[in-house]
C-alpha positions in Angstrom: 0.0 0.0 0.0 1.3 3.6 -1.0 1.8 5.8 1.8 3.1 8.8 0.4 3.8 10.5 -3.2 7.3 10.0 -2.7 8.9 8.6 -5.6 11.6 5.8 -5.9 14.1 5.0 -8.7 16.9 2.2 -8.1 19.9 3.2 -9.6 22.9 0.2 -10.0 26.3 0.0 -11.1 25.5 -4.1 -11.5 23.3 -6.0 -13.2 21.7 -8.6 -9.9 18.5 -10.5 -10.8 17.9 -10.1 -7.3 17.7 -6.3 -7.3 15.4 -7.1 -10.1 12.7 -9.0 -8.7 12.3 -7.1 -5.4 12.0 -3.4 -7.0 9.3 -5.4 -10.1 7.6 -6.8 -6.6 7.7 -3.2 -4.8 7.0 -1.7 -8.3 10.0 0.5 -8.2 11.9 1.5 -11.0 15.4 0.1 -11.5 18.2 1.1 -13.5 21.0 -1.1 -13.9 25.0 -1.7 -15.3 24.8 2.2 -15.1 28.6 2.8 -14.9 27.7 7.2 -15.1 25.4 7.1 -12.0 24.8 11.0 -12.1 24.1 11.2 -15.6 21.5 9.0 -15.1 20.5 10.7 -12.1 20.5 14.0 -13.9 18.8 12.4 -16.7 15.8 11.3 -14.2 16.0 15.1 -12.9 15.2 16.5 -16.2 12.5 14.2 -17.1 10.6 14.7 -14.3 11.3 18.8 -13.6 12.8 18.1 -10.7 15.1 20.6 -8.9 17.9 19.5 -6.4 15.6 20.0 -3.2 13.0 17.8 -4.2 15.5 14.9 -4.6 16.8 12.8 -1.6 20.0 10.1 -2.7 21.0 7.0 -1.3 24.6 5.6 -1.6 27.1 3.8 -0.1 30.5 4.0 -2.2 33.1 6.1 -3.8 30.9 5.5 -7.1 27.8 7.4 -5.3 29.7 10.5 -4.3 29.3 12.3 -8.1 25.2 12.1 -7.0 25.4 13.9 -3.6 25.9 17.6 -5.4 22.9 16.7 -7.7 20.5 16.0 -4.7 19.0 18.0 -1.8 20.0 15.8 0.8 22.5 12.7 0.4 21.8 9.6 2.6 24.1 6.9 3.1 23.9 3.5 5.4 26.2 3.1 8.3 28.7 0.8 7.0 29.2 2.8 4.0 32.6 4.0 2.5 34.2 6.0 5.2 34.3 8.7 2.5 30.9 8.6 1.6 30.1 9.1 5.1 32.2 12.1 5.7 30.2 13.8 2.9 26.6 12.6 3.4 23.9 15.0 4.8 22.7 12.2 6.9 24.2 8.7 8.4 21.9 6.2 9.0 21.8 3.4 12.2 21.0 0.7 9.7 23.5 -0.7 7.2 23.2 -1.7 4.2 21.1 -5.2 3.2 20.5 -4.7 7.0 17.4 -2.1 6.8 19.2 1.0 6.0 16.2 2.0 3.1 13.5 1.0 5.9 15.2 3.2 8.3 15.0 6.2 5.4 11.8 5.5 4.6 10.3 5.6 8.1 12.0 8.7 8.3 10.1 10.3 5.5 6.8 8.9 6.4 7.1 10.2 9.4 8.1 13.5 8.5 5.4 13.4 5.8 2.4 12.3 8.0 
């Protein structure tokens, strides 16, 4: 059941049939093998007139850190790349595989409510 307006996009450097199933199940989009992870995030920007503030991105390695300008507010879980951390907006409890996107999700539900 949707409980906000929030939107969701997946974004990959690899190509896991796992990663697959679970965002066709939760009806998220995925994008994956994308090797330029901010084009396609810019790319997604454009599309859907989005400006910086409206966007929120997740990541948890070195290959993440060329997003975090492009969004709001960068997000990363706790046992992400020390570097990573140092730069995100945000360090979660949770980390990652471990219920780091719950834990960001309750967060904006709850700040959405």
């Amino acid at each position: 059941r949707e409980k906000t307006s929030v939107e969701c996009l997946v974004i990959s450097k690899e190509r896991n049939p796992v990663v697959e199933a679970r965002c066709n199940k939760l009806k998220i989009p995925v994008l994956q093998a994308v090797d330029d992870k901010a084009s396609a995030l810019q790319k997604v920007i454009k599309e859907k007139g989005l400006v910086a503030n409206e966007v929120i991105f997740m990541g948890n390695d070195t290959n993440d850190l060329p997003c975090f300008p492009l969004a709001g507010f960068s997000v990363c879980p706790q046992d992400a790349h020390y570097e990573v951390s140092r730069r995100a907006d945000l360090v979660l409890e949770k980390n990652g595989g471990r219920g780091a996107v719950r834990e960001l999700c309750d967060i904006l539900i709850s700040r959405l409510q």
